[in-house]
LUMROKOL-907526 format. One record per residue: residue number from 1; residue in one letter; chain; x, y negated, z of N, C-alpha, C in turn. Coordinates in Angstrom, 3 decimals, padded with zeros to 6 digits. Example, Ala and Ser with C-alpha at 12.3 -4.5 7.8 and 13.67 -1.06 7.14 Angstrom:
// residues 2
PT	num	residu	chaine	nu	nv	nw	cau	cav	caw	cu	cv	cw
PT	1	A	A	013.190	005.690	007.800	012.300	004.500	007.800	013.200	003.300	007.800
PT	2	S	A	012.850	002.250	007.080	013.670	001.060	007.140	012.900	-000.030	007.870
// end
This chain:
// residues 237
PT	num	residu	chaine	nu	nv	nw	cau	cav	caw	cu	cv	cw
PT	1	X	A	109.628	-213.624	112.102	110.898	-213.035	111.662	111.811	-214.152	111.175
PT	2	X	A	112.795	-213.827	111.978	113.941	-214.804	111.561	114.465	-215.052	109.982
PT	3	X	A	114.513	-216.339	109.705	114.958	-216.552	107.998	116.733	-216.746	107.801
PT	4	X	A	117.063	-214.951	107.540	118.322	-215.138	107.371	119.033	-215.841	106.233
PT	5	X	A	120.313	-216.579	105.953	120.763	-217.527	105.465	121.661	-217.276	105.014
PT	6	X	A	122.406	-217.236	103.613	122.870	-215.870	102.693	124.279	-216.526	103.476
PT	7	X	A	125.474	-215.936	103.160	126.445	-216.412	103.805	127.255	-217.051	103.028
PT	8	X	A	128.275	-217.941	103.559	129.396	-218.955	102.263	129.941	-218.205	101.361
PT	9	X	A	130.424	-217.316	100.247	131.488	-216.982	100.225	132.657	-217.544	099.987
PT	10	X	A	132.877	-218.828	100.046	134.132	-220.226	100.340	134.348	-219.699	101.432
PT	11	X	A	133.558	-219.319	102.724	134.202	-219.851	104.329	134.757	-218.598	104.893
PT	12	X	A	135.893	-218.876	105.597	136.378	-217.640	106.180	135.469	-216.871	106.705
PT	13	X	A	135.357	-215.641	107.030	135.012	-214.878	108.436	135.371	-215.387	109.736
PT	14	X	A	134.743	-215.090	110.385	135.782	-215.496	111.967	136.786	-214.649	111.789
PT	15	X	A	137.234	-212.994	111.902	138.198	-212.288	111.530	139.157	-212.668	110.774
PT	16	X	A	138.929	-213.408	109.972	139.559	-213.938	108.614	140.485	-215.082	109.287
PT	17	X	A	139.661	-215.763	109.975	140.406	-216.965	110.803	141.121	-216.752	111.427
PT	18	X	A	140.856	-215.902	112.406	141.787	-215.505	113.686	142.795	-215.083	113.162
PT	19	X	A	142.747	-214.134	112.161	143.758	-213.480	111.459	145.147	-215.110	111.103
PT	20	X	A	143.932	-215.913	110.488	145.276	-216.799	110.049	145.630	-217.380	110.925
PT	21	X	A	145.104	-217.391	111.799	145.253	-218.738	112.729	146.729	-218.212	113.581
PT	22	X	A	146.434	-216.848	114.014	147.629	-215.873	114.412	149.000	-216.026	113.944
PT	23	X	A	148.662	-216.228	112.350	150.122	-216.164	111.316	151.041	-217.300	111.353
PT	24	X	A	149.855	-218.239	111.260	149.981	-220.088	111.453	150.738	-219.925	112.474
PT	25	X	A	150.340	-219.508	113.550	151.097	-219.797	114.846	152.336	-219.197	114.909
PT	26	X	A	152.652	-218.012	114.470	153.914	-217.280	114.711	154.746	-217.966	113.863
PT	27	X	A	154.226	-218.281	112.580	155.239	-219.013	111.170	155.802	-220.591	112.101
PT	28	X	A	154.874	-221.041	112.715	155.180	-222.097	113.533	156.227	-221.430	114.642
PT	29	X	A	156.324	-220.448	115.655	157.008	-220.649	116.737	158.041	-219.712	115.881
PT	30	X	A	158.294	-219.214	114.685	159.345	-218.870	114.011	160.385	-220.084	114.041
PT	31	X	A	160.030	-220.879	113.067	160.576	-222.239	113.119	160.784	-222.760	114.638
PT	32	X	A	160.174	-222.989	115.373	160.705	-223.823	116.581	161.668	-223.313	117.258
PT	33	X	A	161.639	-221.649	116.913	162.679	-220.718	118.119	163.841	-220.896	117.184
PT	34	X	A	163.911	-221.130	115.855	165.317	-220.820	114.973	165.429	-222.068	114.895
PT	35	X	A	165.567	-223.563	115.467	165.630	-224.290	115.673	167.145	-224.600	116.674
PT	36	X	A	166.813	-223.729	117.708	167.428	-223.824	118.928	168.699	-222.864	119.441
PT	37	X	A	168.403	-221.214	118.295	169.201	-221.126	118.362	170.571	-221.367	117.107
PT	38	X	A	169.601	-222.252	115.993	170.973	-223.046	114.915	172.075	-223.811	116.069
PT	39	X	A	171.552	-224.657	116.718	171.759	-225.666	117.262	172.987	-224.797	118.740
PT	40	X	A	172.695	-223.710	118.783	173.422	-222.991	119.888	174.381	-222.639	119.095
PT	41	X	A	174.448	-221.914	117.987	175.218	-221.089	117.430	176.137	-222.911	116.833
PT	42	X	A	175.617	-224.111	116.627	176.603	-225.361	115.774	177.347	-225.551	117.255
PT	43	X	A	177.191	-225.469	118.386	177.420	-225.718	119.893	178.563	-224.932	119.931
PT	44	X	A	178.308	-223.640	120.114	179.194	-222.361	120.107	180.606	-222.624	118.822
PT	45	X	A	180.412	-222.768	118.297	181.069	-223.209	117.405	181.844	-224.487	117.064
PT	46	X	A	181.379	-225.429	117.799	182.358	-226.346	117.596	183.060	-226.528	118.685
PT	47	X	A	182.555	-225.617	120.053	183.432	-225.476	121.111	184.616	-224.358	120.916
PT	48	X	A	184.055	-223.840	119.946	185.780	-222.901	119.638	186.386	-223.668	119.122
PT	49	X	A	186.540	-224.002	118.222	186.649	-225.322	117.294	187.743	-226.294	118.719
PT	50	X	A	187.170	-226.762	119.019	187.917	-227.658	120.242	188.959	-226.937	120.994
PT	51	X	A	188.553	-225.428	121.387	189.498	-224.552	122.297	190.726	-224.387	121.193
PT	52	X	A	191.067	-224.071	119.909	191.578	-223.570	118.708	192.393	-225.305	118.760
PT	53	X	A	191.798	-226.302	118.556	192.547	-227.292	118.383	193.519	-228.408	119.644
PT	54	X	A	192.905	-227.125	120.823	193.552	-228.194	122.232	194.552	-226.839	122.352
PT	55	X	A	194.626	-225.780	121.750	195.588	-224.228	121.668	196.559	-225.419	120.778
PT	56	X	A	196.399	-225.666	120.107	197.372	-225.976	118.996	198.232	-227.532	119.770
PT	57	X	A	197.631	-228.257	120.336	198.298	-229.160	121.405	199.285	-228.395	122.142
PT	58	X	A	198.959	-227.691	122.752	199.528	-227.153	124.533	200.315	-226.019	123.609
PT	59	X	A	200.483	-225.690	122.478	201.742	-224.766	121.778	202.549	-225.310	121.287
PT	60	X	A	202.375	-226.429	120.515	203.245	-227.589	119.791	204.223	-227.935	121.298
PT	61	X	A	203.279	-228.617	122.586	204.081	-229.278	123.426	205.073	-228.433	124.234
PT	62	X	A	204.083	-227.308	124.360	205.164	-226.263	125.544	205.678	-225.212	124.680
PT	63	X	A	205.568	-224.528	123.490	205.714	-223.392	123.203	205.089	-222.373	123.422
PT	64	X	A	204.851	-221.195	123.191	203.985	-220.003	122.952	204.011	-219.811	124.475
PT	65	X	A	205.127	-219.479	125.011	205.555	-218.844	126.019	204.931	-219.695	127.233
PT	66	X	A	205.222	-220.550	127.490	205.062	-221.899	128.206	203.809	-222.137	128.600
PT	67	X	A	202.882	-222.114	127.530	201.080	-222.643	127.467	200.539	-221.671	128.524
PT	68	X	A	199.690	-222.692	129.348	198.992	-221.549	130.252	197.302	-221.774	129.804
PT	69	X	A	196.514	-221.021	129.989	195.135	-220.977	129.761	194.817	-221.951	130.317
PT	70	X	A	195.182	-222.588	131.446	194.119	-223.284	132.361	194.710	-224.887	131.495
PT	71	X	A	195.672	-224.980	131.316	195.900	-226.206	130.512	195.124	-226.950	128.819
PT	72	X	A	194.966	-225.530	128.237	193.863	-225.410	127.244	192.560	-225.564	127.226
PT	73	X	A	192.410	-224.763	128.341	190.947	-225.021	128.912	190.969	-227.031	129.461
PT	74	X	A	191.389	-227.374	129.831	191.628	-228.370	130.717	191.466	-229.477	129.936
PT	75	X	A	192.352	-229.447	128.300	192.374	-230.110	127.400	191.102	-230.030	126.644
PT	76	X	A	190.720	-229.296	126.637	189.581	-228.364	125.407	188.196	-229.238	126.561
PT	77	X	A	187.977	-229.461	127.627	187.092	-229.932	127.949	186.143	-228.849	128.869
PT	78	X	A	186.873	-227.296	128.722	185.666	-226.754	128.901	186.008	-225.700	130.511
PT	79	X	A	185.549	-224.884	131.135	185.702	-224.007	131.913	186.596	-222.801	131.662
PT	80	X	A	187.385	-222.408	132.535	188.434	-221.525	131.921	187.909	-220.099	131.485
PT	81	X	A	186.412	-219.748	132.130	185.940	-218.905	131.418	185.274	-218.797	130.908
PT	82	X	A	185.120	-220.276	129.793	184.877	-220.174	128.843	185.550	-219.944	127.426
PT	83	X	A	186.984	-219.964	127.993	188.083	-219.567	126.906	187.803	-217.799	126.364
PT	84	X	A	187.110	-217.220	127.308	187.410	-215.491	127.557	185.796	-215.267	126.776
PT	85	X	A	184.878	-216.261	126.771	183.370	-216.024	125.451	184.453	-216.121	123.942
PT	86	X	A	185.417	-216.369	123.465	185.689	-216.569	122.504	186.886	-215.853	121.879
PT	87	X	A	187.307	-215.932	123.241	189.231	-215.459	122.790	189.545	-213.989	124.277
PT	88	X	A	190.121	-213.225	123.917	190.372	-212.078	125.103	191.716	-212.850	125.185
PT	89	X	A	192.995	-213.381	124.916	194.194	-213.933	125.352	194.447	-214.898	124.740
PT	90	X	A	195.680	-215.368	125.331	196.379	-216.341	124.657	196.769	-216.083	123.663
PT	91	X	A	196.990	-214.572	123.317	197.300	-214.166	122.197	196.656	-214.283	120.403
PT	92	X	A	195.433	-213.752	120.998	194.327	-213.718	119.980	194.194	-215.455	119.831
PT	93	X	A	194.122	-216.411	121.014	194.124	-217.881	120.334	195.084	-218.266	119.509
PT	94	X	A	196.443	-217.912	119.604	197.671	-218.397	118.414	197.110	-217.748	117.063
PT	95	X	A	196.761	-216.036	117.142	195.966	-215.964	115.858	195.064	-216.510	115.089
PT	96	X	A	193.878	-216.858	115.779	193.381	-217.471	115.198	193.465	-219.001	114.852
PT	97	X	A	194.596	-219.224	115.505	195.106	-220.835	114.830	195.845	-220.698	113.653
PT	98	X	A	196.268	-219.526	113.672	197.433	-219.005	112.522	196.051	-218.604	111.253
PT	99	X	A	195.087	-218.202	111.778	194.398	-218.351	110.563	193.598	-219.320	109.675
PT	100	X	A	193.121	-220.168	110.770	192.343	-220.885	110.438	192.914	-222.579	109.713
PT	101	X	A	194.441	-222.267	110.266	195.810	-223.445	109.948	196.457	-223.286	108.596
PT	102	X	A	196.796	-222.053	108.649	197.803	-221.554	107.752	197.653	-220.843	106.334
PT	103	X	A	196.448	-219.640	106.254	195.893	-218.887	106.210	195.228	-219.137	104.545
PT	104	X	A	193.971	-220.542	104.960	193.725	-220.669	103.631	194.602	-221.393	102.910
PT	105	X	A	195.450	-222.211	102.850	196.492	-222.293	102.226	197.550	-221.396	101.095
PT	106	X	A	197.475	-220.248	102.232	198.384	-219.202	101.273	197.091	-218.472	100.508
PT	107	X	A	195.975	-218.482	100.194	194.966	-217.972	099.495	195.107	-218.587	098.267
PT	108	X	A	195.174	-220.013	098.798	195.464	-220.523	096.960	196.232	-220.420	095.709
PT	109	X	A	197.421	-219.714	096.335	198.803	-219.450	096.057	198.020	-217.576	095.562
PT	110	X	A	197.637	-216.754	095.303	197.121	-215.539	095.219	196.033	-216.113	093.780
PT	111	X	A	195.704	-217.416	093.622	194.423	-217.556	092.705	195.796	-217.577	091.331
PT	112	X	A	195.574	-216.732	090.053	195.985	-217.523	088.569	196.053	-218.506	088.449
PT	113	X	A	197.074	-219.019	087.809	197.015	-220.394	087.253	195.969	-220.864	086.442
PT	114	X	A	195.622	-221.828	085.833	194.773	-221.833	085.164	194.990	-222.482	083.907
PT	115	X	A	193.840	-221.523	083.155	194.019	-221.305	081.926	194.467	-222.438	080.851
PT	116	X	A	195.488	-222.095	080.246	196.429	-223.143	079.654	197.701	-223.941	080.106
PT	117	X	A	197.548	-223.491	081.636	198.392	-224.434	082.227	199.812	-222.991	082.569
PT	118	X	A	200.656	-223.537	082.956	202.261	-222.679	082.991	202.063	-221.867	084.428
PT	119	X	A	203.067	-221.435	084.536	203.438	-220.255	085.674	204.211	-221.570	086.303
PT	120	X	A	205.101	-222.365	086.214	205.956	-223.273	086.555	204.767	-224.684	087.518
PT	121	X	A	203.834	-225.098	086.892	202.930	-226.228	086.848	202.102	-225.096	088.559
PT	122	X	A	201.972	-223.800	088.483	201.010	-223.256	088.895	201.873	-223.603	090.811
PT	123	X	A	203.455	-223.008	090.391	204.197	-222.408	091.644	204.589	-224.399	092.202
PT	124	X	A	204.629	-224.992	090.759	205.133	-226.278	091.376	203.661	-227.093	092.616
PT	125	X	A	202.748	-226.996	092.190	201.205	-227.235	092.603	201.190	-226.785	093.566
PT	126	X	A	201.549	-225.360	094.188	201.465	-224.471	095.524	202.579	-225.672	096.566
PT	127	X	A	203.947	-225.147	096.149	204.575	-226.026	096.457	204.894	-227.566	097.363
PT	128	X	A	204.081	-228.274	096.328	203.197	-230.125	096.971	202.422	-229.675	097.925
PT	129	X	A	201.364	-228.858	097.819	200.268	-228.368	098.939	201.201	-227.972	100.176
PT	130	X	A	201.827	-226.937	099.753	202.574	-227.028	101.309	203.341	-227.712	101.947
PT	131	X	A	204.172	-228.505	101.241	205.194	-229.323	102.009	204.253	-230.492	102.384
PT	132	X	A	202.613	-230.856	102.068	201.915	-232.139	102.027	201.292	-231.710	103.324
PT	133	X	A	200.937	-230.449	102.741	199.718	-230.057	104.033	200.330	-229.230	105.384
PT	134	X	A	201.349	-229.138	105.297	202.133	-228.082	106.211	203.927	-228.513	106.978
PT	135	X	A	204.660	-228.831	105.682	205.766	-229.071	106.233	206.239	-230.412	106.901
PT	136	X	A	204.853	-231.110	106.395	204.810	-232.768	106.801	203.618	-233.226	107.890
PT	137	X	A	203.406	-231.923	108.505	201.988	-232.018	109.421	202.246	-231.091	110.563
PT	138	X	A	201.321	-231.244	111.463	201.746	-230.213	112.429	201.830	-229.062	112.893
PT	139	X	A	200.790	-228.434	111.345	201.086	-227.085	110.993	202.488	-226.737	110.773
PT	140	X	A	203.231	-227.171	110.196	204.553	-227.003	110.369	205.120	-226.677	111.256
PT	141	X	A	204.928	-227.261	112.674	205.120	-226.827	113.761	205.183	-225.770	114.238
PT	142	X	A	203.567	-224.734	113.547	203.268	-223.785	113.605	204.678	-223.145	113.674
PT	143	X	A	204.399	-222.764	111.799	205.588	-221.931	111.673	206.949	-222.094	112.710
PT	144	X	A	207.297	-223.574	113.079	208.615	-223.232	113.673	208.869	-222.504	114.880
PT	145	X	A	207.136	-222.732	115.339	207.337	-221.609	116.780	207.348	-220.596	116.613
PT	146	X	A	206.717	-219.790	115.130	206.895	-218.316	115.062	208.387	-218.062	114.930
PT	147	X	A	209.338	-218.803	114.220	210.556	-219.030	114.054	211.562	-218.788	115.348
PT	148	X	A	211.402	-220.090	116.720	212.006	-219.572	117.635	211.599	-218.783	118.358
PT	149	X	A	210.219	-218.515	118.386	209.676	-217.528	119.548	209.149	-216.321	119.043
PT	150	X	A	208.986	-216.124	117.819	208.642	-214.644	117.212	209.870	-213.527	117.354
PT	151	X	A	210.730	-213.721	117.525	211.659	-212.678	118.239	211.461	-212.086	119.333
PT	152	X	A	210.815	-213.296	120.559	210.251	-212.522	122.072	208.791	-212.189	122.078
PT	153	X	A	208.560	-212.867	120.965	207.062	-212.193	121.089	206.743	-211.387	119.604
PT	154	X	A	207.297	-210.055	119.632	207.387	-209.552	117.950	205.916	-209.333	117.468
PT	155	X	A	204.498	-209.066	118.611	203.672	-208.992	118.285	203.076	-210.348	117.273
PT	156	X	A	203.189	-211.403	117.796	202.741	-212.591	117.272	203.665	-212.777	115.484
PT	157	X	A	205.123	-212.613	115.717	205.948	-212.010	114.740	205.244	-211.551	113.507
PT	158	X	A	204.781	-209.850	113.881	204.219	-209.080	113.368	202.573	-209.462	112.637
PT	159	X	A	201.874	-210.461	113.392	200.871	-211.145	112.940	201.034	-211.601	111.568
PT	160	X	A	201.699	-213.065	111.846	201.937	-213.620	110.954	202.812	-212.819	109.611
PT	161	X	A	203.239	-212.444	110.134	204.259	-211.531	108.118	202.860	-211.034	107.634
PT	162	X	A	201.509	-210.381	108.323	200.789	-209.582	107.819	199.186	-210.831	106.751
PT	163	X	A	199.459	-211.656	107.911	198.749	-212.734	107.008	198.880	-213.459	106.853
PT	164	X	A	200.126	-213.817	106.220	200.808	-215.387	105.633	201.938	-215.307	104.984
PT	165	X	A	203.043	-213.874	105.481	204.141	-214.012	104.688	203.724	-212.964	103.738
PT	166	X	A	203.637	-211.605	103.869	203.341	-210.625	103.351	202.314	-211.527	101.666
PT	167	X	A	200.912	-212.056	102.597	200.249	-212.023	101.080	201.169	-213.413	100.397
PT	168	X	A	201.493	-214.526	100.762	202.114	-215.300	099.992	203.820	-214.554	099.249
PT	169	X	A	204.096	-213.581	099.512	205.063	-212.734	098.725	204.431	-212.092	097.608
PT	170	X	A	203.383	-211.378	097.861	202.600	-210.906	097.096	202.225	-211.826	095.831
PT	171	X	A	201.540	-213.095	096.366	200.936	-213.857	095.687	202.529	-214.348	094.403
PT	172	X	A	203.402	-214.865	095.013	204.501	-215.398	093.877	205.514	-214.490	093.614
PT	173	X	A	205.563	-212.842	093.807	205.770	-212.181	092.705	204.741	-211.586	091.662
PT	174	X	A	203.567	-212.204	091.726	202.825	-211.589	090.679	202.470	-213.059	089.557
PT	175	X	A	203.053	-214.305	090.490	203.333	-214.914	089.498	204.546	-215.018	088.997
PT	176	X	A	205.545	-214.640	089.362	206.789	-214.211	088.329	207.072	-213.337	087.870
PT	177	X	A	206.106	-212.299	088.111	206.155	-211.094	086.677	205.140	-212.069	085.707
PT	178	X	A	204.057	-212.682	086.218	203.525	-213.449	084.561	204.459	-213.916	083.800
PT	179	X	A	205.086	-215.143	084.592	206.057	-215.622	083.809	207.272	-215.126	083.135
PT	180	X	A	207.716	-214.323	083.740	208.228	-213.095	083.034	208.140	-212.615	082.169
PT	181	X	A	206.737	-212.098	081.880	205.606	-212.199	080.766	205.439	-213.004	079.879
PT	182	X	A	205.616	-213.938	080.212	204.772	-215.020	079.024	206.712	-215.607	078.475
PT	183	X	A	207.995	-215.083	079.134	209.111	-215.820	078.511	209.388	-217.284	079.432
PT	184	X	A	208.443	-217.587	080.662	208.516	-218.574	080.797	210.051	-218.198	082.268
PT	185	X	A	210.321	-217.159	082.609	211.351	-217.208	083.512	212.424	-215.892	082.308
PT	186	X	A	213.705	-216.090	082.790	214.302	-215.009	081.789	214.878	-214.272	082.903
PT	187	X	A	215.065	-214.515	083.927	215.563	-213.366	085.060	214.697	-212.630	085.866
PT	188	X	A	214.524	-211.507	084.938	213.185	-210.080	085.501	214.026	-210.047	087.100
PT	189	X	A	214.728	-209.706	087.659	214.845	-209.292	088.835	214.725	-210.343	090.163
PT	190	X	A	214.186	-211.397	089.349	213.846	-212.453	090.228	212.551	-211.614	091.012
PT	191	X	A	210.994	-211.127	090.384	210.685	-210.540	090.979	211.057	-209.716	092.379
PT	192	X	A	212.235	-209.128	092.046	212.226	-208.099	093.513	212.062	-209.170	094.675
PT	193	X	A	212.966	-210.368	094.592	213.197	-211.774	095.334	212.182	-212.771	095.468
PT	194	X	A	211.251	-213.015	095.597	210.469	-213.684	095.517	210.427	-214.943	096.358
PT	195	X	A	211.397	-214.144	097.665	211.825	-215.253	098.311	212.761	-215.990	098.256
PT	196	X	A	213.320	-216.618	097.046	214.089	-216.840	096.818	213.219	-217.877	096.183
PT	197	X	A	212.355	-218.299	095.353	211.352	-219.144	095.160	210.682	-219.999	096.105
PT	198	X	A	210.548	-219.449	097.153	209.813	-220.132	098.093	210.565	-220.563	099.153
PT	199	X	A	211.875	-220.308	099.027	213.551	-220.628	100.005	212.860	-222.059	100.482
PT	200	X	A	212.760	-222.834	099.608	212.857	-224.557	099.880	212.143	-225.172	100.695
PT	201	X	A	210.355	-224.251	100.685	209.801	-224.666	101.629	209.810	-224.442	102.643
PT	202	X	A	210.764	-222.899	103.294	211.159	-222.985	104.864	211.916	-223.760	105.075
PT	203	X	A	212.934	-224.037	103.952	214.291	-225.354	104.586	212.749	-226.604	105.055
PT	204	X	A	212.573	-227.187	104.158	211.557	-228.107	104.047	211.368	-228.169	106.226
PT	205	X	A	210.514	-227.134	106.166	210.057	-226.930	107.539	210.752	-227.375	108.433
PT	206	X	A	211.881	-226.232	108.460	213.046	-226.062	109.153	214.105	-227.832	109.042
PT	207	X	A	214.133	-228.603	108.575	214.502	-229.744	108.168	213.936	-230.733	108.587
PT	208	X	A	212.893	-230.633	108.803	211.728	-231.941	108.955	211.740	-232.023	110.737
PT	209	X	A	211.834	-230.647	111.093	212.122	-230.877	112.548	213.569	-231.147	113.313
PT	210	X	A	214.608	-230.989	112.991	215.564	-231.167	113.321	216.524	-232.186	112.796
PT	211	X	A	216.489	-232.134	111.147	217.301	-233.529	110.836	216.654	-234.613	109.924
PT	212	X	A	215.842	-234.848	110.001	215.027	-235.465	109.014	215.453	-236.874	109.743
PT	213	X	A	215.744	-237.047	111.136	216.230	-238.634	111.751	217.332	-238.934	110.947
PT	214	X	A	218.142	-237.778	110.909	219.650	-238.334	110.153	219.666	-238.309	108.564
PT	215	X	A	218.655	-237.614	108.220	218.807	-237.335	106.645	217.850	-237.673	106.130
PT	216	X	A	216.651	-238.111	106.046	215.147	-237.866	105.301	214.977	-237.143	104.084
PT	217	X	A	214.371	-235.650	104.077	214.507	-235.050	103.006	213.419	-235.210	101.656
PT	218	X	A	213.694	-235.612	100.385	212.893	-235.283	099.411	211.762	-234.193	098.850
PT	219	X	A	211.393	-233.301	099.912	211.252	-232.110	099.882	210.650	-231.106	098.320
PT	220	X	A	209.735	-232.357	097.778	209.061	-232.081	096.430	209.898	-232.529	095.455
PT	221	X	A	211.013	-233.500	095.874	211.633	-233.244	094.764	213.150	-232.152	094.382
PT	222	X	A	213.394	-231.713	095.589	214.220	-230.897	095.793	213.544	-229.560	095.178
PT	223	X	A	213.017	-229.401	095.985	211.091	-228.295	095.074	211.700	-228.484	093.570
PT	224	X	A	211.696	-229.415	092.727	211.522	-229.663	091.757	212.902	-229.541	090.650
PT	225	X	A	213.773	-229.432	091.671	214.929	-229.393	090.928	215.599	-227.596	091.351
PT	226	X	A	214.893	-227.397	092.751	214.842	-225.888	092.317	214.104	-224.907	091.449
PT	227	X	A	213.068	-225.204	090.587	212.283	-224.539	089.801	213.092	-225.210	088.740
PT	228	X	A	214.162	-226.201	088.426	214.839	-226.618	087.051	215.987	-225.066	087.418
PT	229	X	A	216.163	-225.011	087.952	217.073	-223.271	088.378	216.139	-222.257	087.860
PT	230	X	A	215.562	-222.154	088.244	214.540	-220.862	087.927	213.752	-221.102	086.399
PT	231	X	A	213.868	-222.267	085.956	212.648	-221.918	084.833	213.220	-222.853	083.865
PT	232	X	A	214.197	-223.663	083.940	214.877	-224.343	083.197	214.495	-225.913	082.806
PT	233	X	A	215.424	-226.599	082.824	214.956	-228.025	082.762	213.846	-228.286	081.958
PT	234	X	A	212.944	-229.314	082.375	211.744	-229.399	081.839	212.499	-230.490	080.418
PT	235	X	A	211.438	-229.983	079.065	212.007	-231.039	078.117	211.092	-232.328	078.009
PT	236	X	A	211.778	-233.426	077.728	211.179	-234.704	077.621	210.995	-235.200	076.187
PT	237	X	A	209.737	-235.593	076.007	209.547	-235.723	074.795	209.756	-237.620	074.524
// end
């Protein structure tokens, strides 16, 4: 009779093994498969990325109207139907240049000032950002094509007021009811006007493309001497 031999209880089962050995393996081809598709989805993505920034070439050079797909595509590096995995028109591409250009910019302009600091310091700060990042860059551009060509194209028009003019109205009459508030502006009906605050940076725009050869404009400091209108000369100590 055979001399049975008590068993490990340290050592797996075979069951026990297989079991892990199973888990091991899947936890492994988990990782190798999400590997490949990170790497598809960083691919996918920086080829929009390229289509969005060769859109913004071929609109600057020709205008809205003008740009044809196959020239974007052409620039962008990629197949023309590969413009149609990302974008259904030419249309939806100006949007999303309009968002991804313009967009977070006017978000910052919607944040409070911060704490301690003025309603004046807050709108002057918005201000530099745009004429730095926008009216002196080729986002600027942007806007001027919604400018001449948003009349024939009211859809594109209609875009932009909904996410760029609309919330940046929003955003600096709710900072001039603060200030309002706090005594720091004394004309309440400035509110209804809001655009009347932010006048300088369409000139700004509107300026930089057309006469800036004959004139070179100050734009931040013009900025600066229109908020001495609105909020009153700053005092010097």
């Amino acid at each position: 009779m055979k001399k049975q031999h008590p068993e490990n209880p340290s050592r797996p089962r075979s069951g026990q093994r297989r079991v892990a050995i199973r888990a091991a393996s899947t936890k492994v081809s988990k990782v190798v498969s999400a590997k490949p598709a990170t790497n598809r989805a960083e691919r996918s993505a920086e080829r929009r990325a390229a289509i969005v920034e060769a859109a913004m070439d071929e609109f600057i050079a020709r205008g809205f109207a003008a740009t044809r797909l196959d020239d974007v595509a052409k620039r962008a590096g990629v197949a023309k139907g590969t413009l149609y995995l990302h974008f259904k028109d030419k249309e939806s591409m100006f949007e999303e240049l309009i968002r991804t250009a313009i967009v977070p910019l006017i978000g910052r302009m919607r944040a409070p000032p911060p704490i301690g600091g003025s309603v004046r310091d807050a709108v002057e700060g918005f201000a530099r950002a745009f004429i730095q990042e926008v009216a002196s860059t080729r986002r600027g551009d942007i806007v001027r094509l919604i400018v001449a060509e948003g009349p024939r194209f009211p859809s594109i028009a209609d875009f932009y007021y909904r996410e760029v003019v609309s919330r940046g109205l929003a955003g600096m009459r709710a900072l001039i009811e603060l200030a309002v508030a706090r005594g720091e502006i004394k004309q309440k009906e400035l509110a209804r006007f809001p655009q009347i605050v932010v006048a300088p940076a369409i000139v700004a725009v509107i300026w930089q493309s057309l006469f800036s050869r004959h004139a070179p404009l100050d734009a931040i400091e013009m900025f600066r001497v229109h908020l001495d209108l609105i909020f009153g000369e700053r005092r010097t100590t």
